[in-house]
VOGU-3710 file (C-alpha; in Angstrom, 3 decimals, decimal comma):
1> xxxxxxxxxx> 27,466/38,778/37,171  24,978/39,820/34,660  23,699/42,881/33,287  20,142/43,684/34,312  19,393/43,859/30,534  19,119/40,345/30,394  15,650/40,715/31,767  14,856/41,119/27,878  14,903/37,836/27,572  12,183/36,903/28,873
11> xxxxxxxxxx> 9,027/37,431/26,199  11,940/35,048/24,244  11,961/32,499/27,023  7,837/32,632/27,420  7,929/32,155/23,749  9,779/28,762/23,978  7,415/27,378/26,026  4,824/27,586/23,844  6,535/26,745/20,672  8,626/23,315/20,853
21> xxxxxxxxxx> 9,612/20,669/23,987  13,183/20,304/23,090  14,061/23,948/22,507  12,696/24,451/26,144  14,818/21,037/27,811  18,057/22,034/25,781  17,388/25,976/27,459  16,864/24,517/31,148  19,949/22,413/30,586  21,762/25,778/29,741
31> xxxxxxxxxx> 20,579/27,719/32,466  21,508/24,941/34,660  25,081/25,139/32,727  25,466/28,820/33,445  24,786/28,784/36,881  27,179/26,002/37,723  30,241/27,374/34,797  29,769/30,775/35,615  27,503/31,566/38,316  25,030/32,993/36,569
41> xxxxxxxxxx> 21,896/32,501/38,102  19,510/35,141/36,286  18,960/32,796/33,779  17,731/29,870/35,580  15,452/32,743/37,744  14,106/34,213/34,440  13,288/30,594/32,818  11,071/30,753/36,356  9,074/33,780/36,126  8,764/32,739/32,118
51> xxxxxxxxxx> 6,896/29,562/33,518  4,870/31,368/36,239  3,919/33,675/33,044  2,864/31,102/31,175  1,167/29,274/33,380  -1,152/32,424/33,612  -2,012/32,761/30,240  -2,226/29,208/28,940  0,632/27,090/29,358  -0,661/24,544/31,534
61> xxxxxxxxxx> -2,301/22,354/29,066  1,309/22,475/27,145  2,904/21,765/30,393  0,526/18,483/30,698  1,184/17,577/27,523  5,044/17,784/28,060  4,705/15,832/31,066  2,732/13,329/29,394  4,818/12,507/27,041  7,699/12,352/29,116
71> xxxxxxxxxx> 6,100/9,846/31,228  5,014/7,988/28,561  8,680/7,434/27,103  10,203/6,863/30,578  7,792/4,006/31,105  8,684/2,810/27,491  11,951/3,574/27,667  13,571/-0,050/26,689  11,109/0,184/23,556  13,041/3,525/22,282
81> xxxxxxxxxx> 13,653/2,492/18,563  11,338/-0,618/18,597  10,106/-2,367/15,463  6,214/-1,784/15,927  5,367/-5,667/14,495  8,630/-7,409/15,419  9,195/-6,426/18,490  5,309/-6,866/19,986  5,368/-9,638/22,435  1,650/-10,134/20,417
91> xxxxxxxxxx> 2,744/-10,233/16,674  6,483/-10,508/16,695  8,217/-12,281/14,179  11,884/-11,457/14,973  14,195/-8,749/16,129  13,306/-5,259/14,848  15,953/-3,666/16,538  19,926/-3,917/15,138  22,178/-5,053/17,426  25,935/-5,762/18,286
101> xxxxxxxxxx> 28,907/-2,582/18,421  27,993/-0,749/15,560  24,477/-0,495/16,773  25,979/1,450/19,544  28,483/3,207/17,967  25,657/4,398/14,853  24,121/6,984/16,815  27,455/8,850/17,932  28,843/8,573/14,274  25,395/10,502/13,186
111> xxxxxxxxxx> 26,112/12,895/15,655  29,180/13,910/14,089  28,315/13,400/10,686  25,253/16,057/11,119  27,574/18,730/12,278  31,386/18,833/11,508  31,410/21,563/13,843  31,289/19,483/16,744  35,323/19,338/15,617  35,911/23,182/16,601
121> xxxxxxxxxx> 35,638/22,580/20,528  38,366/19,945/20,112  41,040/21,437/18,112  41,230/24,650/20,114  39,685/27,352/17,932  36,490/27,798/19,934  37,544/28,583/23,202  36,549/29,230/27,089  32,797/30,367/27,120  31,429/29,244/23,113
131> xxxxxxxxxx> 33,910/26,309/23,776  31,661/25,232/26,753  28,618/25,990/25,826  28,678/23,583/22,654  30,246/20,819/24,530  27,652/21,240/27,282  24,825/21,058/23,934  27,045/18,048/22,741  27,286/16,019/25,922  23,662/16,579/26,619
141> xxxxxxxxxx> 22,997/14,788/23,016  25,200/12,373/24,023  23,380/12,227/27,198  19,802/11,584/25,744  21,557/9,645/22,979  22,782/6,621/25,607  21,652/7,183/29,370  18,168/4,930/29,424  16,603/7,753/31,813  17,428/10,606/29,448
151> xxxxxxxxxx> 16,466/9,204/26,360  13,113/9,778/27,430  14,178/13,521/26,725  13,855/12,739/22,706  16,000/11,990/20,067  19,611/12,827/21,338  20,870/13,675/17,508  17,737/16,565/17,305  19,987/18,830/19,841  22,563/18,784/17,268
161> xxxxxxxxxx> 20,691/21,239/15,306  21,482/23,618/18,099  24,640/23,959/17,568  25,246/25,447/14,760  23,732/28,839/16,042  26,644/28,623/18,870  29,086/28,701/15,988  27,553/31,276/14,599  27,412/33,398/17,804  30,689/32,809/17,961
171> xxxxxxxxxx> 31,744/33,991/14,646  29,586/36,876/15,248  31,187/38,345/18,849  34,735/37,319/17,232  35,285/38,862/14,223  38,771/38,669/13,962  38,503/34,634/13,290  35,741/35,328/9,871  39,488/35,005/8,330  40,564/32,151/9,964
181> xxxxxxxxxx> 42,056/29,193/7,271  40,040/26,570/9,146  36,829/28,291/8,548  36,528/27,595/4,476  37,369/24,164/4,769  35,108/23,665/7,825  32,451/25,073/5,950  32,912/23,120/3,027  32,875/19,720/5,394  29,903/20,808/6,536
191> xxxxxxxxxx> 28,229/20,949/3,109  29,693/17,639/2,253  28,208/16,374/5,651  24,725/17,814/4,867  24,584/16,464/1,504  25,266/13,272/2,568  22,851/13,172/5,771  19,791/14,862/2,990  20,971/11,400/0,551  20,599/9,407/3,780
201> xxxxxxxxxx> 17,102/10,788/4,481  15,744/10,475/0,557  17,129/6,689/0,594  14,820/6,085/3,592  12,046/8,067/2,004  12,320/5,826/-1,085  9,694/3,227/0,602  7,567/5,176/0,067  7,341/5,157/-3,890  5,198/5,133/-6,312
211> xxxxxxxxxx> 2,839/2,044/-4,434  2,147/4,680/-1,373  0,883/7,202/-3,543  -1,130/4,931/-5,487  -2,823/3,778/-1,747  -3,410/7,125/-0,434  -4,920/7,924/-3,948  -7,005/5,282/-3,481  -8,049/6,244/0,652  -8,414/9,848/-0,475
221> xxxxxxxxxx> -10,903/9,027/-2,990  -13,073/6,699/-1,322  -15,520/7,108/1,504  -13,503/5,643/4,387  -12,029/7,709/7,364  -10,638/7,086/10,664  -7,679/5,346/9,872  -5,453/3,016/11,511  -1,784/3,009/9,546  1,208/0,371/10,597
231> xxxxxxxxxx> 3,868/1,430/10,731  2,174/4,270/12,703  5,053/6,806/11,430  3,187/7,155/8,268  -0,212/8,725/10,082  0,931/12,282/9,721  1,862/12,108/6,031  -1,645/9,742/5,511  -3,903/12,608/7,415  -1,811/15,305/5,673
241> xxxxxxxxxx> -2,223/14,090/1,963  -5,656/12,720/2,308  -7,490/14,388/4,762  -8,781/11,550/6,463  -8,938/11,111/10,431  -6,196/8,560/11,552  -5,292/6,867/14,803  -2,264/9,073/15,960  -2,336/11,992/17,843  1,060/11,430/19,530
251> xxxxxxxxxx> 2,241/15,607/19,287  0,211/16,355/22,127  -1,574/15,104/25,643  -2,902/12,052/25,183  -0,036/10,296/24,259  -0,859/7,315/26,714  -3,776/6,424/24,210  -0,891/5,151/22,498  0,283/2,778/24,429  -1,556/-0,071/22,972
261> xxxxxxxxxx> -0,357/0,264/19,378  2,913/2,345/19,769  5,874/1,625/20,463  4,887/-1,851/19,772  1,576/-3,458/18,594  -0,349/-4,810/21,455  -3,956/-4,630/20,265  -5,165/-6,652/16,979  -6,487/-4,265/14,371  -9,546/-5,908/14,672
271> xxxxxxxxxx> -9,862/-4,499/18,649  -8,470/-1,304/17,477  -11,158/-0,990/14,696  -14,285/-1,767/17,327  -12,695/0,414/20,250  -12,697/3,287/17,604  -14,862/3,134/15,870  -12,153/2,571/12,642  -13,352/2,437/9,204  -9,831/1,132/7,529
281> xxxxxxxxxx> -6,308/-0,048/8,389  -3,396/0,655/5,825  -0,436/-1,604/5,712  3,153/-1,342/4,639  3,339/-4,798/3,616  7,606/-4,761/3,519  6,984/-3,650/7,455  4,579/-6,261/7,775  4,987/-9,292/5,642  2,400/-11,747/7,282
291> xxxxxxxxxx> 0,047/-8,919/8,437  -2,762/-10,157/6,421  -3,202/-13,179/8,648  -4,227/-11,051/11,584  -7,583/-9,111/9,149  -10,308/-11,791/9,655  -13,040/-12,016/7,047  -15,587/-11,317/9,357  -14,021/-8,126/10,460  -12,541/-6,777/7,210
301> xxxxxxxxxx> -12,235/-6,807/3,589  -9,259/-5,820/1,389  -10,459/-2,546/-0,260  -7,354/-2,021/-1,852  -3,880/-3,971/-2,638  -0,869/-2,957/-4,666  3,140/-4,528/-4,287  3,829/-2,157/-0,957  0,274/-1,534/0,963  -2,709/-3,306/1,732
311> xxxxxxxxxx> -5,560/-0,982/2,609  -8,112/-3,217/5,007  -11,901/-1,777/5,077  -13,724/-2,415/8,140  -16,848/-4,569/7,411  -20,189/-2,429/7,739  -18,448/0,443/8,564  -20,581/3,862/9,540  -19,001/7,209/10,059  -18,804/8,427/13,549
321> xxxxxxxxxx> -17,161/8,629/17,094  -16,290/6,099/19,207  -13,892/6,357/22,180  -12,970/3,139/24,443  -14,065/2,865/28,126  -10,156/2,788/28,673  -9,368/5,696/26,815  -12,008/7,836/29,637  -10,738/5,952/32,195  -6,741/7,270/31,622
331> xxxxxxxxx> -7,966/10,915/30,551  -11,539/11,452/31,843  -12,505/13,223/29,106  -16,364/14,574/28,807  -18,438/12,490/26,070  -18,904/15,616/24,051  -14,976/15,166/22,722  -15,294/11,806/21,960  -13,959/11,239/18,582
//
């Protein structure tokens, strides 16, 4: 059993719920691990009375959202890691998507190659309960990394980060190993690893150079807001560094207002830009080689061009909301937050 000072845990577990979706899925997948390993069902009971607390003070509308978005990627779950332009049904020019073995054996090797201490439940150093809870963290990665259903549950490398904290915990209640000869050379994998992954990451952020600055420059300065951007990963960084309104909003509910532009682009900009009212569209041109073929002069005019981007500028554009009969009919939301 468990001691009844475990009930301390939960203002921890009420916090989760408010703070991030895969914390709280990787903690019911626990509690559901302790209760079937060990028996322990205090756990599961607390993660209960957390929700029933949370639904009294607030946690409903996080709950929809979490549901939402859920249901969104469960729907969309053979479009998990689709190319936006090439692999639209509307404006595909080609497969987006890599295929063949490595394809399927990439997202196991990143697994590993994020944490090297995914070795220490295999070699027999972390044993019985530390052992099982990181395989049970690893397998569920694993899990959401390959099983079409639970992919839907995010990215299956993001419960990686998890584990690290096990190892600690473990080092922590079992001293005696701090002295261990495996542990400097672990550790020193591990850096190695992390370097490597933080090269991998700057290589990717290298798109966007010197040309993307010059275009948000550009957007910042001028008079133009509500923003569509393609690929749609670069909204957040777009709204961040320029302050300007874009077409996103996929961190919350409402994620189904995505559905026509993301995973994969359905709508033509030029529908996007009258449904919402949108005063530009910016344009990775190396994501979309041929996009300017689908910006008609009667609906927009290039504002702003360099090598990488393309910034489009709606025709007789004027500032203000604009939501879609569609976009009511999914969410029934009163006109007063239409924007």
């Amino acid at each position: 059993g468990v001691d009844a000072y475990i009930w301390l845990m939960l203002p921890l577990f009420i916090l989760v719920l408010f703070l991030h979706k895969m914390t709280l899925q990787i903690l019911f997948v626990l509690c559901l691990a302790w209760a079937a390993m060990y028996g322990w069902l205090e756990p599961l009971l607390i993660l209960l009375v957390a929700i029933g607390i949370g639904l009294a003070i607030g946690y409903r509308k996080y709950l929809d959202a979490h549901v939402d978005i859920t249901s969104f990627w469960v729907r969309n779950r053979a479009l998990l890691g689709a190319h936006q332009v090439k692999d639209s049904s509307v404006f595909g020019v080609g497969k987006g998507r890599a295929s063949g073995w490595w394809a399927r054996v990439e997202p196991a090797a990143v697994i590993v190659a994020m944490c090297p201490f995914l070795v220490l439940p295999f070699v027999a150093v972390v044993t019985g309960y530390w052992q099982n809870l990181i395989m049970v963290v690893v397998g569920f990665s694993l899990s959401t990394t390959y099983v079409p259903h639970l992919r839907a549950w995010g990215n299956g490398r993001s419960y990686i980060y998890y584990v690290p904290s096990l190892v600690v915990l473990y080092l922590l209640t079992n001293p005696q190993d701090t002295d261990q000869p495996w542990l400097l050379p672990l550790l020193v994998v591990a850096w190695l690893s992390y370097r490597k992954y933080q090269a991998w990451l700057n290589e990717r952020g290298k798109a966007k150079d010197e040309a993307f600055d010059q275009a948000l420059a550009n957007l910042r300065e001028s008079s133009l807001d509500r923003v569509q951007c393609i690929p749609i990963a670069n909204s957040d960084e777009v709204a961040w560094r320029t302050g300007k309104q874009v077409l996103w909003g996929g961190h919350g509910y409402g994620f189904r207002l995505l559905q026509p532009y993301f995973p994969v682009l359905i709508d033509s900009p030029a529908k996007s830009a009258s449904d919402w009212n949108l005063g530009a569209v910016l344009v990775d041109k190396r994501y979309w080689p041929d996009g300017a073929e689908h910006f008609p002069d009667r609906v927009f005019e290039l504002a702003f061009e360099n090598e990488g981007y393309a910034l489009y500028e709606v025709v007789g554009w004027q500032p203000g909301g604009r939501r879609p009969q569609w976009a009511d009919d999914l969410y029934s939301l009163p006109a007063a937050e239409a924007v």
